[in-house]
LUMKOL-223727 format. One record per residue: residue in one letter; x, z, y of N, C-alpha, C in turn. Coordinates in pm, 1 decimal. Atoms other than C-alpha are relative to their C-alpha. Layout:
<pt rest="a" n_X="X" n_Z="Z" n_Y="Y" ca_X="X" ca_Z="Z" ca_Y="Y" c_X="X" c_Z="Z" c_Y="Y"/>
...
***
This chain:
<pt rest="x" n_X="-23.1" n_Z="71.6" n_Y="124.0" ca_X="-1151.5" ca_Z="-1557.4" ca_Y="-2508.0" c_X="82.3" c_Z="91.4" c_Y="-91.4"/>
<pt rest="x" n_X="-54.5" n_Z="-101.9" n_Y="32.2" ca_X="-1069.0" ca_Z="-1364.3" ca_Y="-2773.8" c_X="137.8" c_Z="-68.2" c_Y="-127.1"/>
<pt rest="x" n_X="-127.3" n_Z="20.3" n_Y="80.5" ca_X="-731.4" ca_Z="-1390.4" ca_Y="-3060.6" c_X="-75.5" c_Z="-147.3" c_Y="-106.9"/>
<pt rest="x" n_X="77.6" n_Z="64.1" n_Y="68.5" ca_X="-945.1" ca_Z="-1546.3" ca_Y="-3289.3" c_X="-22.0" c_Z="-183.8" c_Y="48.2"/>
<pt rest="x" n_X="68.0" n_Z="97.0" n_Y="-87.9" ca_X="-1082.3" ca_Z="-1825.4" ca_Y="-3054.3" c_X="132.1" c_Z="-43.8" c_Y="83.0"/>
<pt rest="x" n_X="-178.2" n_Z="76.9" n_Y="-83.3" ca_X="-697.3" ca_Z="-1897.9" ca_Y="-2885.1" c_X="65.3" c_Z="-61.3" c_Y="-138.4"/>
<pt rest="x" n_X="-36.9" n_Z="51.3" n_Y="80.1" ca_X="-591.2" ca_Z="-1920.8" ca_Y="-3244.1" c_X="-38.1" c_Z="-135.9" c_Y="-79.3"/>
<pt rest="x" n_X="78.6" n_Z="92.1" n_Y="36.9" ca_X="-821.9" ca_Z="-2183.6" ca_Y="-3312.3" c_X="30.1" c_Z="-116.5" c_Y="62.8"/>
<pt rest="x" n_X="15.4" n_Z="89.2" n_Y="-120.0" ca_X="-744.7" ca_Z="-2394.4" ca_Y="-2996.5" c_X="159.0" c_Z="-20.8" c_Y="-11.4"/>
<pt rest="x" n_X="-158.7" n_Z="15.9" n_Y="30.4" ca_X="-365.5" ca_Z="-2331.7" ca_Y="-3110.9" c_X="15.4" c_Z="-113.0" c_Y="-91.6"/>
<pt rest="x" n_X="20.7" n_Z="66.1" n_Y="100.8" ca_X="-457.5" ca_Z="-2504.2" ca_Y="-3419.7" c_X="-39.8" c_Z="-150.9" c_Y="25.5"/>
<pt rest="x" n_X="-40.7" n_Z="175.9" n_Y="-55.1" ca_X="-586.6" ca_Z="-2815.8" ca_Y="-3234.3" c_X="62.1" c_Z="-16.3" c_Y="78.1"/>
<pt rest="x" n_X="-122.4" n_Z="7.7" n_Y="-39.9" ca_X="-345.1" ca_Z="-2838.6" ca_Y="-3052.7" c_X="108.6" c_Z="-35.3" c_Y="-111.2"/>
<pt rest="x" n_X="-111.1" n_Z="55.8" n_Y="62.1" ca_X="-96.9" ca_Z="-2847.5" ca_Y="-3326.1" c_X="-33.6" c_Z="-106.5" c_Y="-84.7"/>
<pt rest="x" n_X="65.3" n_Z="90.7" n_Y="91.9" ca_X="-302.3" ca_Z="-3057.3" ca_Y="-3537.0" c_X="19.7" c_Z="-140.4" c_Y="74.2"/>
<pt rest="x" n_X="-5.9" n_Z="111.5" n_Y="-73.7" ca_X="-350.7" ca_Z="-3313.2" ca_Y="-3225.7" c_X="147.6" c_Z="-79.3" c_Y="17.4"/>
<pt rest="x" n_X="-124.5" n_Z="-17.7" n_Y="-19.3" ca_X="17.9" ca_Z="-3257.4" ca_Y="-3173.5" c_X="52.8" c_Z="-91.2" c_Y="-119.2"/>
<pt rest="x" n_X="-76.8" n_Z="57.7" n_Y="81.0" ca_X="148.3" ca_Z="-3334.9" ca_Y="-3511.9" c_X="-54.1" c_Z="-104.4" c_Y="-62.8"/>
<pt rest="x" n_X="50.7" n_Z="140.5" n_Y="51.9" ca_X="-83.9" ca_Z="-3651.3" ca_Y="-3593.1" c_X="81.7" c_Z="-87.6" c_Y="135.7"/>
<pt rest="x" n_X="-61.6" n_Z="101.5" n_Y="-87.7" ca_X="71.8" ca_Z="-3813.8" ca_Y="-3251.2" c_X="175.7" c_Z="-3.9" c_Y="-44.1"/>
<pt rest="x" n_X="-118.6" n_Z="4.6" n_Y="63.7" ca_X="436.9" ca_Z="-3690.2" ca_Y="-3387.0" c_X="7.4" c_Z="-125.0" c_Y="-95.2"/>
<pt rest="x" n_X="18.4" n_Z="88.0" n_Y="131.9" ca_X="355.9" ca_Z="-3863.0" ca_Y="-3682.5" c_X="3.5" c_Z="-162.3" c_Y="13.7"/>
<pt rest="x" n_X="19.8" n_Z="156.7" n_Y="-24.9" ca_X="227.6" ca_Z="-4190.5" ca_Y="-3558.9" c_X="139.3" c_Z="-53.1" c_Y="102.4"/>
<pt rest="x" n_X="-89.1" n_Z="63.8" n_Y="-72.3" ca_X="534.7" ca_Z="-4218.7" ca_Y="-3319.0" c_X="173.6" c_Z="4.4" c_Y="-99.7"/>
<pt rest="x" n_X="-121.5" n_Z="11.4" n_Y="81.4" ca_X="811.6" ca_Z="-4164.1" ca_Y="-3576.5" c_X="-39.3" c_Z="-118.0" c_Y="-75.2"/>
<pt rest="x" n_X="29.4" n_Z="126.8" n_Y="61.4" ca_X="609.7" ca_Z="-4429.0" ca_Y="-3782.0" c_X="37.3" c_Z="-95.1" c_Y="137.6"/>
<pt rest="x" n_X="-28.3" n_Z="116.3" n_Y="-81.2" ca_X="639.6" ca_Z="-4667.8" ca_Y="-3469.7" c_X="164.3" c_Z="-13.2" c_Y="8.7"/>
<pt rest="x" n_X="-118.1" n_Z="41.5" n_Y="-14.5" ca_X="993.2" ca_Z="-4600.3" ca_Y="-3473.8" c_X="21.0" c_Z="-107.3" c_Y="-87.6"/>
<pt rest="x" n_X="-48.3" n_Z="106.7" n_Y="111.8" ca_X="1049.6" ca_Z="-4732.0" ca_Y="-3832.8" c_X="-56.3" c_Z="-155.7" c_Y="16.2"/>
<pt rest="x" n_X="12.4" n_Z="125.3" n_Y="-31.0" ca_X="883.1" ca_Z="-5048.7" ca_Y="-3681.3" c_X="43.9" c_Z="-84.5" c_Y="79.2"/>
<pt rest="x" n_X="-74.5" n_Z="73.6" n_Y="-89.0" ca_X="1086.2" ca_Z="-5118.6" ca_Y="-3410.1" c_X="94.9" c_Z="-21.7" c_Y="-67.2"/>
<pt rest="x" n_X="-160.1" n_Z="54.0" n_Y="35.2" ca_X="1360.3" ca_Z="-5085.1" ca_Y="-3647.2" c_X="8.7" c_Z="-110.7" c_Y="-94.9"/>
<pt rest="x" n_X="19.1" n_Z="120.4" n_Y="70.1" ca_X="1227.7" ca_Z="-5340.1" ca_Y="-3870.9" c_X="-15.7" c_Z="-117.7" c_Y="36.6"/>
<pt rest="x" n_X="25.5" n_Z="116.6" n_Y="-66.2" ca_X="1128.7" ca_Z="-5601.3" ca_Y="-3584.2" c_X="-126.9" c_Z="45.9" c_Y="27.6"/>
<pt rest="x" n_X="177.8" n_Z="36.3" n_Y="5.3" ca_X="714.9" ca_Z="-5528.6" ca_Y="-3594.7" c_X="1.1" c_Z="114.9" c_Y="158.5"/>
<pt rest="x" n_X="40.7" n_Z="-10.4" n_Y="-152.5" ca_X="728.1" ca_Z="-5475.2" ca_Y="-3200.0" c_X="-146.4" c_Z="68.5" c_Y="4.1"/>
<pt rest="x" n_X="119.4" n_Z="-4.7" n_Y="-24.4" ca_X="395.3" ca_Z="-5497.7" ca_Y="-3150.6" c_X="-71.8" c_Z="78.2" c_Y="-35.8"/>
<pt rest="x" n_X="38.4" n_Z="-114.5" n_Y="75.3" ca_X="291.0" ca_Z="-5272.0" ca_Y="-3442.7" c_X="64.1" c_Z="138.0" c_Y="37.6"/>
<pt rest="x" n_X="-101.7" n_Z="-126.9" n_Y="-27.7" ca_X="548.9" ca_Z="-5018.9" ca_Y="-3320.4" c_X="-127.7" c_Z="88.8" c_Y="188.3"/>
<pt rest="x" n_X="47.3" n_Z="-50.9" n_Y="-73.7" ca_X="359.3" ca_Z="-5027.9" ca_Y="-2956.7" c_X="-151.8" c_Z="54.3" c_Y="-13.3"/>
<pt rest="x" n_X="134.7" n_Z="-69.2" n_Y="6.8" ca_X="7.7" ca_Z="-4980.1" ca_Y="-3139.1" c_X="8.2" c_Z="168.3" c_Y="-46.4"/>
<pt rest="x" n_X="-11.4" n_Z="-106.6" n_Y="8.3" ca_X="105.6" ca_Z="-4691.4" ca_Y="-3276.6" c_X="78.7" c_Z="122.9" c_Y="86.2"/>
<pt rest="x" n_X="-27.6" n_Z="-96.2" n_Y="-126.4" ca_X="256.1" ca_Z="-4520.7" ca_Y="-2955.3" c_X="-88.8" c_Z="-13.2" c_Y="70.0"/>
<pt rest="x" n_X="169.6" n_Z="11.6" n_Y="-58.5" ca_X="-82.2" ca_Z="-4631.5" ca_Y="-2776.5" c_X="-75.9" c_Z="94.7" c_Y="-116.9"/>
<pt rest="x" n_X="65.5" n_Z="-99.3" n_Y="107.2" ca_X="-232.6" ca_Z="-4433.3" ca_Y="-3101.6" c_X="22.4" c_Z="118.8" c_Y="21.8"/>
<pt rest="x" n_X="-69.6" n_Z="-97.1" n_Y="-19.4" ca_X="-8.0" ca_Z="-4144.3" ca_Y="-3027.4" c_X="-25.2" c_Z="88.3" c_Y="98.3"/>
<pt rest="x" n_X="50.1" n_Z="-51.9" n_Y="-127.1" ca_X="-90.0" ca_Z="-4110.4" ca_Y="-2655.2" c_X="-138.0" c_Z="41.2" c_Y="27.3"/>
<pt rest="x" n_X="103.4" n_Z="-68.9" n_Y="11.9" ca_X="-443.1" ca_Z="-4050.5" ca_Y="-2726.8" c_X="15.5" c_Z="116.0" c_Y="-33.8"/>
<pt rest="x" n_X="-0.5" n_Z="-166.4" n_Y="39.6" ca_X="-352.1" ca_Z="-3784.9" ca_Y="-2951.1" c_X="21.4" c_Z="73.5" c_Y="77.1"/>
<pt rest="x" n_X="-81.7" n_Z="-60.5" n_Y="-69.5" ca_X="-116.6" ca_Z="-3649.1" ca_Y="-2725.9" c_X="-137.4" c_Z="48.8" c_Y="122.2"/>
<pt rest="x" n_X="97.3" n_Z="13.2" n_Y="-120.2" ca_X="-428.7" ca_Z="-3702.0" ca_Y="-2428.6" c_X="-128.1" c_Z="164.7" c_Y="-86.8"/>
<pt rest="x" n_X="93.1" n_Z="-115.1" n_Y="22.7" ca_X="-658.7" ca_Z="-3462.9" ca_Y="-2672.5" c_X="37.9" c_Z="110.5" c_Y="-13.8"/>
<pt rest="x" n_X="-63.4" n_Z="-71.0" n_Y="-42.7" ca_X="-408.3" ca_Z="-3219.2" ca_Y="-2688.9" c_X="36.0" c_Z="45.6" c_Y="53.0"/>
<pt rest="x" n_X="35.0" n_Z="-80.9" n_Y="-142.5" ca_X="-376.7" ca_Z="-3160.3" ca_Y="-2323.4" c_X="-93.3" c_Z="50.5" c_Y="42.7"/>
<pt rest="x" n_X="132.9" n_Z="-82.2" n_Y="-10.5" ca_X="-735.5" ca_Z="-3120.7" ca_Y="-2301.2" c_X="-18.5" c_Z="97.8" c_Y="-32.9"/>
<pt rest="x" n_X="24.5" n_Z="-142.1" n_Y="38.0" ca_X="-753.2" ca_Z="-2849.5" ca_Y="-2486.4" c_X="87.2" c_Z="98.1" c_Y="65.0"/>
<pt rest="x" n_X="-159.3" n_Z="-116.5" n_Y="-27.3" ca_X="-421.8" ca_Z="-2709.2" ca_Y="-2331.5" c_X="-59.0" c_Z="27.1" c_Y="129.1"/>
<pt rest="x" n_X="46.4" n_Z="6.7" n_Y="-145.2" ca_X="-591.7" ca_Z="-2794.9" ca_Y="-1982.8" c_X="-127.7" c_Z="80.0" c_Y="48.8"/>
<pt rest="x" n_X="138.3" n_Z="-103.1" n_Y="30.5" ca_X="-957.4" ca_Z="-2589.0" ca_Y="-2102.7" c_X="16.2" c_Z="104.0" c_Y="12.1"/>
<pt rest="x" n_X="-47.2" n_Z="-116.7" n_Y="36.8" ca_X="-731.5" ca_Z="-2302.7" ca_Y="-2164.6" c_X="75.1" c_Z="39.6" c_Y="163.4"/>
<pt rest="x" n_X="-62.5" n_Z="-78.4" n_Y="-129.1" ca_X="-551.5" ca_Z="-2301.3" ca_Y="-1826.6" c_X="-144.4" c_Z="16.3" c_Y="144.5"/>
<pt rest="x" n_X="123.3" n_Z="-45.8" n_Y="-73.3" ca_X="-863.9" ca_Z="-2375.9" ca_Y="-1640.0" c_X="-53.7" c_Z="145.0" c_Y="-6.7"/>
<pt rest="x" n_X="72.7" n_Z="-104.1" n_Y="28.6" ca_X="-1038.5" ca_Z="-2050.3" ca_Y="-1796.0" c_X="117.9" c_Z="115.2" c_Y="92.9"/>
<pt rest="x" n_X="-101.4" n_Z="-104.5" n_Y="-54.4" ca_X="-702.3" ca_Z="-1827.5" ca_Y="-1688.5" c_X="-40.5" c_Z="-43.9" c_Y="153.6"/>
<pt rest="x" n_X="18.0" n_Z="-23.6" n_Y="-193.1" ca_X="-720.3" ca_Z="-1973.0" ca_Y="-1321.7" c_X="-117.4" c_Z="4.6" c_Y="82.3"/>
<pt rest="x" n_X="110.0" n_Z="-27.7" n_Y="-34.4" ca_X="-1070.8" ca_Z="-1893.0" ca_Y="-1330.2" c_X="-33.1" c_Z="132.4" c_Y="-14.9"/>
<pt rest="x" n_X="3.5" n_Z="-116.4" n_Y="5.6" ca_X="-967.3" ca_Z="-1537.1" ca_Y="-1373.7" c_X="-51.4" c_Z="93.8" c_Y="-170.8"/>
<pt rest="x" n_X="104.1" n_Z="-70.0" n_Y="105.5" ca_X="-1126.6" ca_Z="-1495.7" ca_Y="-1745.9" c_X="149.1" c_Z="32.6" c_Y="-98.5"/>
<pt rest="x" n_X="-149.8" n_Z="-56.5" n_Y="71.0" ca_X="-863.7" ca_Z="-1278.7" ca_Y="-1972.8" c_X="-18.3" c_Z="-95.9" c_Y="-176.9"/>
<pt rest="x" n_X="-27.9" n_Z="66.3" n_Y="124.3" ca_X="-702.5" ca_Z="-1467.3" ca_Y="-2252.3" c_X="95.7" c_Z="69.4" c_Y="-112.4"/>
<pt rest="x" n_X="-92.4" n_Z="-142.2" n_Y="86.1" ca_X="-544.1" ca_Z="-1259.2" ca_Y="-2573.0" c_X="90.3" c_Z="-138.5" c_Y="-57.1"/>
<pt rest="x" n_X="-85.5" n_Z="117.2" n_Y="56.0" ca_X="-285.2" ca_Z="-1523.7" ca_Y="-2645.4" c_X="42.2" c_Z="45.1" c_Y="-125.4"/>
<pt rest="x" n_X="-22.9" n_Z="-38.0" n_Y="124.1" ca_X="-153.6" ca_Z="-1552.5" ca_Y="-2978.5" c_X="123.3" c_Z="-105.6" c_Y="-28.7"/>
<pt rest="x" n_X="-147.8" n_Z="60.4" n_Y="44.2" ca_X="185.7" ca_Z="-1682.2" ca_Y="-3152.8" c_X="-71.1" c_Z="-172.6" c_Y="-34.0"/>
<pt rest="x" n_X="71.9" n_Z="134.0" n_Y="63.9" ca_X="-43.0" ca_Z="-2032.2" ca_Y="-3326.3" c_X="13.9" c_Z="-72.2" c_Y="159.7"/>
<pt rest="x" n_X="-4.9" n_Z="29.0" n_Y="-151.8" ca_X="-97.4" ca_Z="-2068.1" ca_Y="-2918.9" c_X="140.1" c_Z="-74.3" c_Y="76.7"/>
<pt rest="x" n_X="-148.0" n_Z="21.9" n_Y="-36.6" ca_X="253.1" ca_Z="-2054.6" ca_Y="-2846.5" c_X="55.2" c_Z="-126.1" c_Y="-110.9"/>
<pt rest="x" n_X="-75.0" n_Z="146.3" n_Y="37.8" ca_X="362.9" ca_Z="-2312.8" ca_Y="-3130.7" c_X="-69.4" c_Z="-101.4" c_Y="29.7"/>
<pt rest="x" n_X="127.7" n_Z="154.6" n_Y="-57.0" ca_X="86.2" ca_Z="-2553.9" ca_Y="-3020.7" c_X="53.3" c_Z="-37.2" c_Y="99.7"/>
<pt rest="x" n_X="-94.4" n_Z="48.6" n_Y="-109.9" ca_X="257.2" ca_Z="-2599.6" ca_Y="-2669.9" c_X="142.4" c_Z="-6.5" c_Y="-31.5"/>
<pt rest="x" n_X="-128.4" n_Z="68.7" n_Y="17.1" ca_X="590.2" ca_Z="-2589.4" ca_Y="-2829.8" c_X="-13.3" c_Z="-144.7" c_Y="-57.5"/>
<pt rest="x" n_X="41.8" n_Z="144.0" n_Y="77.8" ca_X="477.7" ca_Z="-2878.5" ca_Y="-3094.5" c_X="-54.1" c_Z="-72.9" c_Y="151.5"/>
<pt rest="x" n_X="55.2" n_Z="100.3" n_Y="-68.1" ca_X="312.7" ca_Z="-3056.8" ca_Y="-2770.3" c_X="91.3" c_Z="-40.0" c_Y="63.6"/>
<pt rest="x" n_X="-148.0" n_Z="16.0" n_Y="-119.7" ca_X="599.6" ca_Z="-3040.8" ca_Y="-2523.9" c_X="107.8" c_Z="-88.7" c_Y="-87.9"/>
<pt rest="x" n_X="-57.5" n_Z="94.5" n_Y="71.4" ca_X="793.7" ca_Z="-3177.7" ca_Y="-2806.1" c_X="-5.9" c_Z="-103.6" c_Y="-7.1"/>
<pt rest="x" n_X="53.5" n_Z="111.5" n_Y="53.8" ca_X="590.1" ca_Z="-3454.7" ca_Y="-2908.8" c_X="-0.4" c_Z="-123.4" c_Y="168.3"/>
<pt rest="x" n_X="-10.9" n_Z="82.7" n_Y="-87.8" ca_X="573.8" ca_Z="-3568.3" ca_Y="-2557.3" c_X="121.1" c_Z="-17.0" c_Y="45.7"/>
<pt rest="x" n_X="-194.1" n_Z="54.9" n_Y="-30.0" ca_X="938.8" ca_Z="-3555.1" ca_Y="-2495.9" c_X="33.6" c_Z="-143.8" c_Y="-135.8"/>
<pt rest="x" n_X="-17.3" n_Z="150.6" n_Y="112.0" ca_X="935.4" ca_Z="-3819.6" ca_Y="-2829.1" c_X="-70.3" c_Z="-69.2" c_Y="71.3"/>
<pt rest="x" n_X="93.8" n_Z="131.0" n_Y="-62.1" ca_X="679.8" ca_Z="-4029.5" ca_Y="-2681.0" c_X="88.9" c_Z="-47.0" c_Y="115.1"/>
<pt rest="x" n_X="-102.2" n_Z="45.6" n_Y="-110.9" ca_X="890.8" ca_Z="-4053.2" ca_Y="-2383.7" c_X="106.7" c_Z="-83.4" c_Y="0.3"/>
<pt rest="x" n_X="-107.1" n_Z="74.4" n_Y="62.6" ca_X="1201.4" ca_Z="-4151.6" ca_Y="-2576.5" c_X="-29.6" c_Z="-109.4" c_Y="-69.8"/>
<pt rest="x" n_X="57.1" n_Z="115.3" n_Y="131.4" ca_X="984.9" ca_Z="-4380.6" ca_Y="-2802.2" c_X="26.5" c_Z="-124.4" c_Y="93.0"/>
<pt rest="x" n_X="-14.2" n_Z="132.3" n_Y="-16.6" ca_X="938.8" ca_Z="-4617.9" ca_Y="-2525.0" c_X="138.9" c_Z="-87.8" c_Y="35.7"/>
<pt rest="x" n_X="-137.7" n_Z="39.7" n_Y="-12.6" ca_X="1322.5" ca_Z="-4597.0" ca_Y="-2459.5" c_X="78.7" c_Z="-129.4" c_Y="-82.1"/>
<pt rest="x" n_X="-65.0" n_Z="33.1" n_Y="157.0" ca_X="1413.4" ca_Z="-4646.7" ca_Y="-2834.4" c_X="-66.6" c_Z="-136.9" c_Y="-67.4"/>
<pt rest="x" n_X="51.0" n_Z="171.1" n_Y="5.6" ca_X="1161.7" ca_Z="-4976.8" ca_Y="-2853.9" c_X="45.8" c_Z="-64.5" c_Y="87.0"/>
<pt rest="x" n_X="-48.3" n_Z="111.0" n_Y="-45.5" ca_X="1302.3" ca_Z="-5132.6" ca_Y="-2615.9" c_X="109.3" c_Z="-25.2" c_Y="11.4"/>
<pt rest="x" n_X="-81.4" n_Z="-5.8" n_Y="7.9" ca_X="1613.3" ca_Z="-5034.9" ca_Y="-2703.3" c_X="80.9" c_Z="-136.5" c_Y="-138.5"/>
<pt rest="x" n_X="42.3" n_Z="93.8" n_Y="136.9" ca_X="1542.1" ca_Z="-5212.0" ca_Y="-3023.0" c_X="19.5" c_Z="-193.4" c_Y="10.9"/>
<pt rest="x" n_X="65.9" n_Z="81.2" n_Y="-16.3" ca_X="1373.9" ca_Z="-5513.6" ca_Y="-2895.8" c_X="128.0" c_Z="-103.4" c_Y="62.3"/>
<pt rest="x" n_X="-156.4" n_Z="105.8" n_Y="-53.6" ca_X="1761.1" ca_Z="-5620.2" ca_Y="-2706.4" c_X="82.5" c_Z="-26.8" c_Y="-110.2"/>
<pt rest="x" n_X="-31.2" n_Z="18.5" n_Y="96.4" ca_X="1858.7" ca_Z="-5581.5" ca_Y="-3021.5" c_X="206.0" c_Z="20.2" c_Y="-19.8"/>
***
């Protein structure tokens, strides 16, 4: 796989990445308003993203432990930083709703 073709896969990745960011900071502002429910659709929204974002992360490690050389690239590298992130929020999200929800 060549620079080109990692940079691309960096790109969804961050793309997947920062639409689930997105939707889980919005769920915050709903727990903090009361809209529960709306808060957990959009962390169920989130975890998809987050789910197509491993895929691709998971395509990419498959190919390496199938021996095929990968020219990694910096886009690469912020795509797993942005993911690792986003799932450390998701994590906290369901903390911070139900942190909410005792009020």
């Amino acid at each position: 796989m060549n620079r080109d073709e990692m940079g691309m896969i960096g790109f969804e990745i961050v793309a997947y990445a920062g639409e689930a960011r997105s939707k889980l900071l919005s769920a915050l502002k709903k727990a903090e308003s009361g809209e529960y429910e709306e808060a957990e659709v959009l962390v169920t929204e989130a975890e998809e993203s987050i789910a197509n974002a491993h895929k691709a992360q998971t395509d990419i490690l498959a190919k390496e432990a199938a021996g095929e050389d990968l020219d990694f690239s910096f886009i690469m590298m912020h795509g797993q930083d942005h993911l690792m992130t986003t799932i450390l929020l998701k994590d906290m999200m369901h903390h911070m709703i139900a942190l909410y929800k005792r009020g």
